[in-house]
C-alpha positions in Angstrom: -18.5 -3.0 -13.4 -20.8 -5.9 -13.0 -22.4 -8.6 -15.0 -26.3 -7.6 -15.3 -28.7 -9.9 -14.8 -30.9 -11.2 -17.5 -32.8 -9.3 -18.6 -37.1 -9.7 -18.7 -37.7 -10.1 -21.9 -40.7 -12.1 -23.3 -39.6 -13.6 -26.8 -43.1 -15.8 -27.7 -44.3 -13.0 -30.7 -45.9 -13.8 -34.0 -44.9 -10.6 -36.2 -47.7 -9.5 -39.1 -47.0 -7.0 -41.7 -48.3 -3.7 -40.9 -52.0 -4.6 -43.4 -52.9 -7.4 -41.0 -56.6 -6.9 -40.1 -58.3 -6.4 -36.6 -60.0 -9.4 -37.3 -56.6 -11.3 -38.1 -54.7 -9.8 -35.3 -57.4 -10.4 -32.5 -57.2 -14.7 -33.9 -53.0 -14.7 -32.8 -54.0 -12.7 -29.4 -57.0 -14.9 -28.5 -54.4 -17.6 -29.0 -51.9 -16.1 -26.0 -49.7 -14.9 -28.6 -48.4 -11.6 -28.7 -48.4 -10.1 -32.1 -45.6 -7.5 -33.4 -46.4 -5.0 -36.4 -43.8 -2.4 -37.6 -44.3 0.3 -38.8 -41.8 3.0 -40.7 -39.5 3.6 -37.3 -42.6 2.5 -35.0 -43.8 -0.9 -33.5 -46.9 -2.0 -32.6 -46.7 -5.0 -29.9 -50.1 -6.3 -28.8 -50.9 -8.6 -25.9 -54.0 -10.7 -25.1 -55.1 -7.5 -23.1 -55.6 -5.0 -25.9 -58.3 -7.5 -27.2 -60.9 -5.3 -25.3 -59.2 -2.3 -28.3 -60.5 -4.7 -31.4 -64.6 -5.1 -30.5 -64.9 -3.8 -33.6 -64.1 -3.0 -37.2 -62.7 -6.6 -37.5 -62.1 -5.2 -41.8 -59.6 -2.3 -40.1 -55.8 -2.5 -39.7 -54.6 -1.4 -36.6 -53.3 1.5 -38.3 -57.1 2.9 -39.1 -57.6 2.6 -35.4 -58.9 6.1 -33.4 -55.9 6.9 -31.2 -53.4 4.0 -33.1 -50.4 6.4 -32.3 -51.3 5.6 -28.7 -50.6 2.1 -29.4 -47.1 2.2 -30.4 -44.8 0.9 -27.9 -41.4 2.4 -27.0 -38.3 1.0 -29.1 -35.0 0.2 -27.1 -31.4 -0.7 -29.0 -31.4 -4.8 -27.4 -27.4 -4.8 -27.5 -26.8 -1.9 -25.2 -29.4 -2.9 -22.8 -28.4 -6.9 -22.8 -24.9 -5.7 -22.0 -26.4 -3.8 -19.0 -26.0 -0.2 -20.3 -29.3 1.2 -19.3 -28.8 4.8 -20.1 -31.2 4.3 -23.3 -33.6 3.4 -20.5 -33.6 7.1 -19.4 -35.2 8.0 -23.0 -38.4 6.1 -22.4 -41.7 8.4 -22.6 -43.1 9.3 -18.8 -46.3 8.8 -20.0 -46.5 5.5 -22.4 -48.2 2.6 -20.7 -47.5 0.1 -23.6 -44.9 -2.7 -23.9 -41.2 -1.7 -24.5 -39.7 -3.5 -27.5 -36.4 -4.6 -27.7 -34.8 -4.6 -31.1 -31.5 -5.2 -32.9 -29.5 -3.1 -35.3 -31.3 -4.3 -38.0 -34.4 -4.0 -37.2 -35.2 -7.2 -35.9 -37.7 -7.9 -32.9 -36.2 -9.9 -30.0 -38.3 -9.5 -27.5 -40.8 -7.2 -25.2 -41.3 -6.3 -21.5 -43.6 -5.0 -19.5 -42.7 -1.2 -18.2 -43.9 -3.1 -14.4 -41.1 -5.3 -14.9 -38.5 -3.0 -16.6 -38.9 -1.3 -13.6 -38.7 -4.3 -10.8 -35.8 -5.6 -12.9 -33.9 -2.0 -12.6 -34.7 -2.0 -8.4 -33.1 -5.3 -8.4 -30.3 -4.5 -10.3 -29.6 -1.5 -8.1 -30.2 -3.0 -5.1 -27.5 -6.0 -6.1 -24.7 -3.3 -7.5 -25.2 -1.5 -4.0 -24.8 -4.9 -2.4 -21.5 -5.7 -4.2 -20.5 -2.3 -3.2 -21.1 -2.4 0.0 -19.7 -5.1 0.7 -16.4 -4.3 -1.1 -16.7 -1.2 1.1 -16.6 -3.6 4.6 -13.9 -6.1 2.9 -11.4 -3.2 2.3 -8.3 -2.7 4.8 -8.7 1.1 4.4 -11.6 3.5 5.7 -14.1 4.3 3.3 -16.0 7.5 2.8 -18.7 7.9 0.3 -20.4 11.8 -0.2 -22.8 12.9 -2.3 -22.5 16.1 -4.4 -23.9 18.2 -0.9 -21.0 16.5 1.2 -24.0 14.1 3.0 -21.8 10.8 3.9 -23.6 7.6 2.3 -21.2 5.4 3.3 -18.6 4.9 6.1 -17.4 1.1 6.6 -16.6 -0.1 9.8 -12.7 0.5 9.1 -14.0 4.5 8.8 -15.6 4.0 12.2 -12.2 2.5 14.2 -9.9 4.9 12.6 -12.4 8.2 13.2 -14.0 6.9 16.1 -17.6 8.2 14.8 -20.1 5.4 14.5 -22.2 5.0 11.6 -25.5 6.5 12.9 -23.9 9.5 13.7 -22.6 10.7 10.2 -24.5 8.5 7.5 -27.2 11.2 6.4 -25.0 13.8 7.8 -22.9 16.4 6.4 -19.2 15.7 6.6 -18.1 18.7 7.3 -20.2 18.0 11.0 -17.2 15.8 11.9 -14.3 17.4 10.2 -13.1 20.9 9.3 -14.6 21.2 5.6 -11.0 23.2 4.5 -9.1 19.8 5.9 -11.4 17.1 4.0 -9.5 15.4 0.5 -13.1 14.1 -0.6 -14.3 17.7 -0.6 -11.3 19.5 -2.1 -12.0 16.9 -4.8 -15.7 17.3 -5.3 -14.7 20.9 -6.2 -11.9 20.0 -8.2 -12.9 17.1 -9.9 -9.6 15.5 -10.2 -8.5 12.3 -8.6 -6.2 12.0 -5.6 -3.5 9.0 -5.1 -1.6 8.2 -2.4 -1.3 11.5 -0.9 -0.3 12.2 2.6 -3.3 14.3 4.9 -4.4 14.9 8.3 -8.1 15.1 8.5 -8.2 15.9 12.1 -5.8 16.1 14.9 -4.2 12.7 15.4 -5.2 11.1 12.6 -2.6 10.7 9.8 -3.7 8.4 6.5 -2.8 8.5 3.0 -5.6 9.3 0.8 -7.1 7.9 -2.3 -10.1 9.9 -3.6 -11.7 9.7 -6.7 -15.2 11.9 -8.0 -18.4 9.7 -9.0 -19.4 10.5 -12.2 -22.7 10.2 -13.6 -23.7 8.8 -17.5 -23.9 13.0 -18.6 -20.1 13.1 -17.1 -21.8 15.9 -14.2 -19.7 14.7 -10.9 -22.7 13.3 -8.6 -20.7 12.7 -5.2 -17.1 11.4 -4.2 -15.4 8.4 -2.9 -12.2 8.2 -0.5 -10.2 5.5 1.1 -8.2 6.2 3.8 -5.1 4.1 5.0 -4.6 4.6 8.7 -1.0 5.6 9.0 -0.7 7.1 11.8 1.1 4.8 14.2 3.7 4.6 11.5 4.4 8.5 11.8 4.6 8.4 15.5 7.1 6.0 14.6 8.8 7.4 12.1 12.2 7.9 13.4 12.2 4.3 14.7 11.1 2.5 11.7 14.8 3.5 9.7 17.3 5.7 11.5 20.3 4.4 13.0 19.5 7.9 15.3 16.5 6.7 16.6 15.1 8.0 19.9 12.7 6.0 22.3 10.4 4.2 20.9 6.9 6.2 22.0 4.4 4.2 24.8 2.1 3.0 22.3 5.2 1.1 20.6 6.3 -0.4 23.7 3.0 -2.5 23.5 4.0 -3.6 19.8 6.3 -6.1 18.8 9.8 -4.1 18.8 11.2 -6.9 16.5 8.6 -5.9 14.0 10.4 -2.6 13.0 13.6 -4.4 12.2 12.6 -5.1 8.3 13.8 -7.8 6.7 12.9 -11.6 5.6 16.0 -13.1 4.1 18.2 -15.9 6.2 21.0 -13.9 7.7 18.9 -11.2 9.1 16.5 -13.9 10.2 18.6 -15.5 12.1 20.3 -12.4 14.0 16.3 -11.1 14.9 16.0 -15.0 16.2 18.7 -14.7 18.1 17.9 -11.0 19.7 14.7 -12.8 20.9 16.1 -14.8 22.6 18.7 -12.6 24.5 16.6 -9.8 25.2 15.4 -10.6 28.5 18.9 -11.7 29.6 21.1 -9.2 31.9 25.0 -10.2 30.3 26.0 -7.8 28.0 26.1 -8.4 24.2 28.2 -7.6 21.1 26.7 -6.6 17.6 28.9 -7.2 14.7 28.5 -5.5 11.2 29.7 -3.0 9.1 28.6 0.6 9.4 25.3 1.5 8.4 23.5 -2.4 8.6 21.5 -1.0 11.5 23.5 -2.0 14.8 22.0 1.2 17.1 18.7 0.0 15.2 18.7 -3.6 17.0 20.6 -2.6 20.0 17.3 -0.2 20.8 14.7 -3.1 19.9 16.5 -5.2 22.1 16.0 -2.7 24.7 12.5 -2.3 23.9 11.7 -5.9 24.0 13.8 -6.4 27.5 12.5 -5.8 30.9 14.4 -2.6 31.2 12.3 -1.0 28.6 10.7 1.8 30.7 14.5 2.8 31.7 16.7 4.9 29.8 18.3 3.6 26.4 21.6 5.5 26.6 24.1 6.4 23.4 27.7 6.8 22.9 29.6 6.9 19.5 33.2 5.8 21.0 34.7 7.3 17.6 33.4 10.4 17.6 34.6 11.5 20.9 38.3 13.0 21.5 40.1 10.3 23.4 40.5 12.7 26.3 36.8 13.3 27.0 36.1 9.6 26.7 36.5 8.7 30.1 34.5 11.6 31.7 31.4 11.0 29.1 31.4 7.1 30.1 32.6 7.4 34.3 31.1 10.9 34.7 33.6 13.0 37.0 33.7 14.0 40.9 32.8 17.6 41.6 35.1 19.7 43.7 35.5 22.9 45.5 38.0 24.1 42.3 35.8 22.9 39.7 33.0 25.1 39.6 31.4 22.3 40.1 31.1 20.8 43.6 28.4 18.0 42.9 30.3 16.9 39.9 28.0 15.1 36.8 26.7 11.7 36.0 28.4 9.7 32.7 26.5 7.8 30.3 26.6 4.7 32.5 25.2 6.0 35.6 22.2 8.1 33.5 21.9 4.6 31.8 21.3 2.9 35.5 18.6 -0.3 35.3 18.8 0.8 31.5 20.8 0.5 28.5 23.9 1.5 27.2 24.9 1.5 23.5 28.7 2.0 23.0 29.3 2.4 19.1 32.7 1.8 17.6 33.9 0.1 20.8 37.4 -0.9 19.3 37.9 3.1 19.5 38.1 3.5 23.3 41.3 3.6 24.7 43.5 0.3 27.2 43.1 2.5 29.7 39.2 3.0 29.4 38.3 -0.6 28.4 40.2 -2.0 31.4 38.0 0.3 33.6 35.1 -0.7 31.7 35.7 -4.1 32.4 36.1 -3.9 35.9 32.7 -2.3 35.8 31.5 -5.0 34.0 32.5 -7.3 36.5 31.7 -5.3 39.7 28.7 -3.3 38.4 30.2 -0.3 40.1 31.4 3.1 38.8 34.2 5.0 40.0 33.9 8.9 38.6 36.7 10.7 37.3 38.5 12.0 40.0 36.3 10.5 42.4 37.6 7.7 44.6 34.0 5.9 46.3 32.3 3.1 44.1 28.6 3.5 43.0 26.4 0.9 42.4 25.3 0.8 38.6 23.4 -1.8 36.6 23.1 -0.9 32.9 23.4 -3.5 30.6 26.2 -2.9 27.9 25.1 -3.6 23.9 28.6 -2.6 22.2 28.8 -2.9 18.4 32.0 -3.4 15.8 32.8 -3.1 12.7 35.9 -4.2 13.3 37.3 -8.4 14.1 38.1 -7.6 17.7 39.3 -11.4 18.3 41.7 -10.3 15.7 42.7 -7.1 17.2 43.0 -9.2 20.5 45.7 -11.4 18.6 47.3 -8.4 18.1 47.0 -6.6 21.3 44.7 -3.8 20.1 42.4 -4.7 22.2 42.2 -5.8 25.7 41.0 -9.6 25.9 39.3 -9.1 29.6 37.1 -6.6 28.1 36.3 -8.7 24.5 35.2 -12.1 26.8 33.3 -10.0 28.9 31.2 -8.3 26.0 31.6 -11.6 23.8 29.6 -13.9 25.9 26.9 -13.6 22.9 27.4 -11.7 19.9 25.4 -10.8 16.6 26.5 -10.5 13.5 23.8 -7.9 11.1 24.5 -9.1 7.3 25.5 -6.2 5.0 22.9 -5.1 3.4 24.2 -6.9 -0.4 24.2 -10.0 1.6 19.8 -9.7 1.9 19.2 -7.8 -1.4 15.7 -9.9 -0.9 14.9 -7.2 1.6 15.1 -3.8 -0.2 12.1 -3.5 -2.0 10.8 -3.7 1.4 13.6 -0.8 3.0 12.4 1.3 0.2 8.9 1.3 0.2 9.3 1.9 4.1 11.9 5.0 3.4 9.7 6.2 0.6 7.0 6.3 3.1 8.9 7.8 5.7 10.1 10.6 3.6 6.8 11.2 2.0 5.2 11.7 5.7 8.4 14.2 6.0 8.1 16.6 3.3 4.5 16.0 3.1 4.6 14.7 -0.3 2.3 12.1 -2.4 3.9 8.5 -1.7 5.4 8.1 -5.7 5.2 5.6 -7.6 8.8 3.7 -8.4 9.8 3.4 -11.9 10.9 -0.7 -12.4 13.9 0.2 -13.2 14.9 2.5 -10.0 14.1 -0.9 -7.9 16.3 -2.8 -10.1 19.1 -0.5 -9.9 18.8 -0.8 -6.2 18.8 -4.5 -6.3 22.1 -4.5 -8.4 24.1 -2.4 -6.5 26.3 -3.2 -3.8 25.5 -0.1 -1.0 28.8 0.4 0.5 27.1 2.6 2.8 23.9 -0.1 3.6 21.1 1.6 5.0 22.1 4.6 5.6 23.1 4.9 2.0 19.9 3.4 1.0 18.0 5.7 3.2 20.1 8.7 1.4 19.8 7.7 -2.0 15.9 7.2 -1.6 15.6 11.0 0.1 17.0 12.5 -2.1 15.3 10.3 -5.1 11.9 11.7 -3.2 13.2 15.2 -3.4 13.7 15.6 -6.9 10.9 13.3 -8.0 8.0 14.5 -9.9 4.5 13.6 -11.0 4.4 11.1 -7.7 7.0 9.0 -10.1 10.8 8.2 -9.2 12.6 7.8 -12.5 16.1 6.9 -13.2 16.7 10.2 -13.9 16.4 11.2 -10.1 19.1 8.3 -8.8 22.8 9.7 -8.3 25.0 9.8 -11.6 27.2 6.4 -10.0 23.8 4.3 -9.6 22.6 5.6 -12.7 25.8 4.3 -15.0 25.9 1.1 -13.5 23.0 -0.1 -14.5 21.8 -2.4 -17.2 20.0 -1.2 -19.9 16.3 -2.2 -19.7 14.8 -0.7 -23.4 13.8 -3.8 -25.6 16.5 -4.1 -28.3 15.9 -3.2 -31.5 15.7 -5.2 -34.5 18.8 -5.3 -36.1 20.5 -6.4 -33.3 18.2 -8.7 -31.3 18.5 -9.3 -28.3 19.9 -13.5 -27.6 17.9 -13.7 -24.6 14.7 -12.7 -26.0 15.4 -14.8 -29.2 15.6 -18.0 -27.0 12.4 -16.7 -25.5 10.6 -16.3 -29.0 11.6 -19.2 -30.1 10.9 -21.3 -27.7 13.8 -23.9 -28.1 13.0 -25.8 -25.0 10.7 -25.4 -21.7 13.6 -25.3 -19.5 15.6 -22.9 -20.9 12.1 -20.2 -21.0 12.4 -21.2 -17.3 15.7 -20.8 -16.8 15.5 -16.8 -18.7 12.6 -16.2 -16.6 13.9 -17.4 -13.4 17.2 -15.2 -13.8 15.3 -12.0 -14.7 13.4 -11.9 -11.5 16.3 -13.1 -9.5 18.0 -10.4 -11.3 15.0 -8.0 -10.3 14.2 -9.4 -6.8 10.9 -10.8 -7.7 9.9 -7.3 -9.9 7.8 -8.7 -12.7 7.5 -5.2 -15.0 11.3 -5.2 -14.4 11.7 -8.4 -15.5 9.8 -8.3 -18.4 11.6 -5.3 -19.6 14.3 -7.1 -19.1 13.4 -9.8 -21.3 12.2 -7.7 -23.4 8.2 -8.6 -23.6 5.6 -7.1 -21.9 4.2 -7.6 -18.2 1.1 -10.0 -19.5 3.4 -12.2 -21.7 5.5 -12.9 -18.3 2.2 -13.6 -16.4 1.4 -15.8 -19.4 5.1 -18.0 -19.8 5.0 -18.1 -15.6 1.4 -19.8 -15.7 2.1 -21.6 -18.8 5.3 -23.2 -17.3 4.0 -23.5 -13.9 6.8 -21.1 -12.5 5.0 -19.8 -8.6 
């Protein structure tokens, strides 16, 4: 995982064959040279303290020494441990107090150390692995949660202790199942299954939603010592849910309102840049607005941000789908109607304008309401005063009107479909949403937030995207724009499997419109990838390479397929031609 340090090997040895005499040896040792004698499998490494050992017999080999077995010094493989594997360490004898020797494969002597230092140069090394880590632990984004095999935390990062709330001298030592219920706890379930866990939706406790990542620690015998998890905090984004991608949204919650509102509206391309620069701006205004599009680009989406970002934001956000209301009920659900002694009613009931008061009122599809309603909703417009259905005495109303098209009204104005008071009264600033094949640059980010959403809603693992599903998206059209995005990627969630969305889960019409993305095969190469091979000039590799990932929206493994080489020749040709 980490570069080991250098080992502390001492490398000054003479080496005499295994006849040398006592006498011979103790000349190299008085001489602060350590001396090295093998022997069959065995080694003999001598110091300038053993000389006390040769007072005598100075005729002897070391061999003819009482006790010479004592003498032999512990024999470690040099290449394993160099490279920092220590497990050969775990072989050394509890009880030799002699030098380790370090040797190569074939048999040669490289060095010695000290078991004193073996085992000050292992502390170290711990102690600067468990500084890496745990500093990696407090650089992370996501809570981290290290157990033991008994479940005792030893480790929770500072991420751990804002998302739980549970400072780190109250569970490090501690069992985790102190703080959570033990049934409810991903690192635990893991510990017992010994399997890893991606991107998987889970509630540890009540009002904490994340998406887990757990993974066992295994030791060098492969026995699972403890686990690790990190935790993404998710759960603003599932009291958001509804509001992050539904043209159905309802209020924004309270802890939203203190958010940016414009942040939910996803998107980074010009046009939609441009319309969120321009809601901004008109938010805190009072005159009433028109939002252009075609259906499905989000209008009810922006019209509710705009709310949220206005002063009126604590009032009511009111909704009415002009088109999907018979003509004859219009006026009553707008104007409300006047109660009577006949109608069983004698208070009457409010319309959408008047339970809208210092709100906001959406009217979808506004081209659909009738002359006769749009020149009353003009004079309210003008007078800020409702007059109920049947009802004769004004009432003072100030909701501010967001109406949305799909239709050119200054067009159906030229044509008398549509009532010009009413169209300069709601024109006075209008937006225009781009369809959604207008900022293609965007989906990657729509889908990943859909996928998300719909994970959290069936309470399945966030999948993975097959390259290929992202660039089927990118290269079709979406008649339907988010709302047919939104669709597609449902259902893609529903049938996926093994946390994977393949192109065998997209509908049967994105599915035949796509490009094929296998490499061709060799007897008939592909011309693009020949070009590439061949290298016939820089700019043409740049020019490929720049149209597969426009092609893909920026998806490298897409694009790569596309050229047909793999993901680290791309990276390669990109860094090799200087392309960002």
């Amino acid at each position: 995982m980490f570069n080991a340090e250098q080992l502390p090997i001492h490398r000054q040895l003479h080496m005499l064959p295994l006849h040398s005499t006592i006498g011979e040896i103790s000349t190299r040792l008085r001489q602060d040279t350590a001396v090295c004698i093998q022997k069959d499998n065995g080694v003999y490494l001598l110091t300038a303290g053993d000389l006390w050992l040769f007072e005598h017999g100075h005729d002897n080999t070391v061999d003819e020494l009482p006790g010479s077995l004592n003498l032999l010094s512990p024999v470690l493989p040099y290449s394993e441990a160099s490279a920092g594997n220590y497990e050969s360490f775990m072989g050394l004898p509890a009880a030799t107090q002699r030098p380790v020797v370090f040797r190569e494969a074939d048999g040669t002597v490289v060095g010695y150390s000290y078991m004193a230092e073996l085992l000050t140069f292992v502390y170290k090394e711990q102690q600067r692995l468990a500084s890496y880590f745990f500093t990696l632990a407090e650089t992370v984004t996501d809570a981290v949660t290290v157990v033991d095999q008994t479940g005792t935390v030893i480790c929770w990062n500072t991420v751990a202790e804002e998302t739980y709330g549970i400072a780190k001298k109250d569970i490090l030592g501690r069992r985790i199942g102190e703080h959570f219920q033990p049934e409810a706890l991903m690192v635990l379930r893991m510990l017992d299954e010994g399997r890893m866990i991606r991107n998987t939706y889970h509630r540890p406790r009540p009002g904490n939603h994340v998406l887990v990542n757990a993974s066992p620690v295994v030791d060098y015998k492969g026995q699972i010592i403890g686990g690790i998890a990190t935790e993404q905090d998710i759960t603003q984004l599932v009291r958001l849910n509804d509001e992050l991608s539904s043209t159905h949204m309802a209020r924004f919650d309270e802890q939203a309102s203190q958010e940016d509102p414009f942040s939910f509206i996803k998107g980074k391309g010009e046009l939609i840049g441009n319309a969120i620069r321009l809601a901004r701006k008109v938010a805190g205004a009072e005159n009433p607005l028109l939002v252009i599009g075609e259906a499905g680009v989000g209008k009810e989406q922006l019209a509710q941000v705009i709310h949220q970002a206005s002063p009126r934001a604590d009032k009511p956000f009111m909704t009415l789908h002009c088109g999907s209301i018979p003509a004859g009920l219009l006026e009553t659900e707008l104007f409300g109607f006047q109660g009577g002694a006949f109608s069983g009613n004698p208070t009457g009931s409010a319309g959408k304008l008047e339970l809208a008061d210092q709100g906001t009122l959406f009217l979808n599809e506004i081209d659909r309401l009738p002359p006769d309603i749009q020149a009353k909703l003009s004079q309210y417009i003008q007078t800020q005063t409702v007059v109920r259905t049947g009802g004769t005495s004004p009432i003072p109303v100030h909701a501010r009107i967001i109406a949305a098209t799909d239709q050119d009204l200054q067009k159906m104005v030229e044509k008398q479909l549509f009532r010009s008071d009413l169209y300069y009264a709601l024109n006075v600033i209008s937006i225009a949403l781009p369809a959604l094949r207008e900022r293609k640059e965007d989906i990657p980010s729509l889908v990943q937030t859909f996928v998300r959403q719909f994970a959290l809603q069936y309470q399945k693992p966030v999948p993975q995207l097959d390259p290929e599903v992202m660039l089927a998206f990118s290269n079709y059209d979406w008649p339907g724009n988010i709302n047919e995005l939104m669709s597609v990627v449902e259902r893609c969630l529903i049938l996926s499997e093994n946390e994977r969305i393949t192109m065998a889960n997209l509908p049967p019409h994105l599915q035949k419109e796509q490009p094929q993305l296998d490499k061709p095969n060799a007897e008939q190469p592909d011309q693009h990838l020949r070009i590439l091979k061949t290298r016939n000039t820089e700019e043409e590799e740049k020019s490929l390479i720049a149209d597969a990932l426009a092609k893909t929206l920026g998806n490298k493994s897409a694009a790569a397929k596309l050229l047909g080489i793999s993901r680290g020749t791309l990276y390669n040709k990109m860094k090799e031609l200087h392309l960002g």
